[in-house]
C-alpha beads as a LAMMPS data file, in Angstrom:
LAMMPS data file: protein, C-alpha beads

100 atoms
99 bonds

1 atom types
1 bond types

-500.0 500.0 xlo xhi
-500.0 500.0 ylo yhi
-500.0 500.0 zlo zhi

Masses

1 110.0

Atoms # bond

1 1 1 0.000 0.000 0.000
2 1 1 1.730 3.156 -0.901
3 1 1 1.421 6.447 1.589
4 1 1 -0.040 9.434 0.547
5 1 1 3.473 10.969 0.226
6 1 1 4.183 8.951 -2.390
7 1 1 1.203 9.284 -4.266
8 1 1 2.522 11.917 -6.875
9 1 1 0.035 15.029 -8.411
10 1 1 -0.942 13.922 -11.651
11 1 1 -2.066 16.652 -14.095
12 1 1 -5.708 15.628 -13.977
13 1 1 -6.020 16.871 -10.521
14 1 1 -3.939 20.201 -11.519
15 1 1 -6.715 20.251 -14.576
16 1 1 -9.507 19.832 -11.735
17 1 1 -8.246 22.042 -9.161
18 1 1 -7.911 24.738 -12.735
19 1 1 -11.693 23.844 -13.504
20 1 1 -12.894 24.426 -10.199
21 1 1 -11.328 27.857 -9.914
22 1 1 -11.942 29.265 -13.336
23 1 1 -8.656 28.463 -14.702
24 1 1 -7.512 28.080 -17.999
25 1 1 -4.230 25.982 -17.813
26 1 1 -1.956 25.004 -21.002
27 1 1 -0.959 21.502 -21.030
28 1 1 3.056 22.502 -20.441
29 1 1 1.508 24.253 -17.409
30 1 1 -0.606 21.985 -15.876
31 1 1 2.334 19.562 -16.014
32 1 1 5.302 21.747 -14.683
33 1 1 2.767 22.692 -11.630
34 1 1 2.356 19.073 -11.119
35 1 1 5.714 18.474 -10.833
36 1 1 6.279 21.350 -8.680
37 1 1 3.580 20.045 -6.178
38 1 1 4.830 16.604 -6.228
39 1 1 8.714 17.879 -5.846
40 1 1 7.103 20.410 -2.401
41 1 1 4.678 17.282 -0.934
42 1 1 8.232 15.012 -1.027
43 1 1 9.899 18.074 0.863
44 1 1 7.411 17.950 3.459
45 1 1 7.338 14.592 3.936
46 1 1 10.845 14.358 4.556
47 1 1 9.904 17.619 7.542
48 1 1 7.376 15.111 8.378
49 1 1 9.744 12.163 9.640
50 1 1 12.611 14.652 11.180
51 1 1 12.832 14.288 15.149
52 1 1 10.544 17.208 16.945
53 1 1 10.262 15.865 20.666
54 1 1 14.177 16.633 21.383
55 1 1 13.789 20.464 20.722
56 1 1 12.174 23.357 23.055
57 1 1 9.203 25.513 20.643
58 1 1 10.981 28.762 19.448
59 1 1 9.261 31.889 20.980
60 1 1 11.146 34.179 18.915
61 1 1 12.783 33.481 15.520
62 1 1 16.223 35.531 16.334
63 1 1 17.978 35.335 19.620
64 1 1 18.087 38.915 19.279
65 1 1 14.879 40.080 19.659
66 1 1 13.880 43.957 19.865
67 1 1 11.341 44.169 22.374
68 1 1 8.664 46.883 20.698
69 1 1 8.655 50.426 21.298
70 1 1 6.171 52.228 23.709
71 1 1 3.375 54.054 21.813
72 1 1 3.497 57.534 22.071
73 1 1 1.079 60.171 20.938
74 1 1 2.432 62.742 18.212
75 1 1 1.291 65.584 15.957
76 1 1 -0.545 64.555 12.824
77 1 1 -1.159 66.387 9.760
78 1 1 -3.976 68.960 9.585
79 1 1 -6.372 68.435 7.107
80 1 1 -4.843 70.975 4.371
81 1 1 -1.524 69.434 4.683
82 1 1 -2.743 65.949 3.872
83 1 1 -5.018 67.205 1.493
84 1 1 -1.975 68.889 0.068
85 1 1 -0.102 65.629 -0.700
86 1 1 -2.745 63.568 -1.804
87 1 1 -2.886 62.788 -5.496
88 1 1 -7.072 63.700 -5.645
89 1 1 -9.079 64.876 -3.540
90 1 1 -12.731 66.669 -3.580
91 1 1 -11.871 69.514 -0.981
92 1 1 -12.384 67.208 2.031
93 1 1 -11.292 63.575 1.305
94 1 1 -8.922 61.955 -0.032
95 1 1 -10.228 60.531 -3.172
96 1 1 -9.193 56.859 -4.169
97 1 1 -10.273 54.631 -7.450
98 1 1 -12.827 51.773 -6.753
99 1 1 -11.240 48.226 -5.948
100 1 1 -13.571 45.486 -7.027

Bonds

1 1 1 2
2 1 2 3
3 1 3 4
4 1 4 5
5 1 5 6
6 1 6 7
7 1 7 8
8 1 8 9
9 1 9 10
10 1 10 11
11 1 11 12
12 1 12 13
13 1 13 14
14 1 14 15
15 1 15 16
16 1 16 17
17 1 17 18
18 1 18 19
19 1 19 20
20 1 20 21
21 1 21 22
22 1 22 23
23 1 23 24
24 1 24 25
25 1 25 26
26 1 26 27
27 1 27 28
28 1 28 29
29 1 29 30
30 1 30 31
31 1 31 32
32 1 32 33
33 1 33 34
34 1 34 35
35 1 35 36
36 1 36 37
37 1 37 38
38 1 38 39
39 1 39 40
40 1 40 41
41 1 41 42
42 1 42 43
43 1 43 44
44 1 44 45
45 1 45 46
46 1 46 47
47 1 47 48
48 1 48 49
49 1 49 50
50 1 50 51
51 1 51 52
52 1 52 53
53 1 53 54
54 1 54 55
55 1 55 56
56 1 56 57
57 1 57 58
58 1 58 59
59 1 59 60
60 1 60 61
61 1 61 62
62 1 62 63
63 1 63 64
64 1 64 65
65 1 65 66
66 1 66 67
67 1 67 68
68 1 68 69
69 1 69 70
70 1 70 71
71 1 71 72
72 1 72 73
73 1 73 74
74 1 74 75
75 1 75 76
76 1 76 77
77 1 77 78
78 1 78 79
79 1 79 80
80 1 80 81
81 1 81 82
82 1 82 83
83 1 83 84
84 1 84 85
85 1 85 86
86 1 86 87
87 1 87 88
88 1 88 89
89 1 89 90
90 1 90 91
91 1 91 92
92 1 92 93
93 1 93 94
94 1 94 95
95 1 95 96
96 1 96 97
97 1 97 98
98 1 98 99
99 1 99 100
């Protein structure tokens, strides 16, 4: 019986995974992202078999960690000012183009 870490991504479920979110894949794609996914799923199941129990969690990444500042309250802009800078505006906002 083979584990699913050896099961590789086949290009049919790239081409389903491209169906179901509206994608239109060429062939050369589909198969270099297969690839890709197989190459990443060996990867982590090699992570998967490496020894956790002997090692403490890290809290912090660096052993040099900057503790962060205190907030402090400081002069803003007034309103012209900002206005000023802003690329548009209509007199009292800044004006932005619609994301959809």
């Amino acid at each position: 019986m083979t584990s699913p870490s050896d099961t590789k991504i086949s290009e049919t479920d790239i081409a389903r995974c491209a169906s179901r979110a509206r994608l239109e894949l060429s062939g050369a794609s589909r198969q270099r992202i297969a690839e890709e996914l197989s190459e990443v799923k060996t990867l982590l199941s090699v992570l998967q078999t490496a020894p956790r129990g002997q090692f403490a969690p890290l809290q912090q990444l660096h052993e040099d960690f900057t503790p962060a500042r205190e907030d402090s309250v400081l002069p803003s802009l007034c309103r012209q000012t900002a206005l000023r800078n802003a690329p548009e505006t209509d007199g009292t906002y800044v004006r932005v183009p619609p994301v959809l």
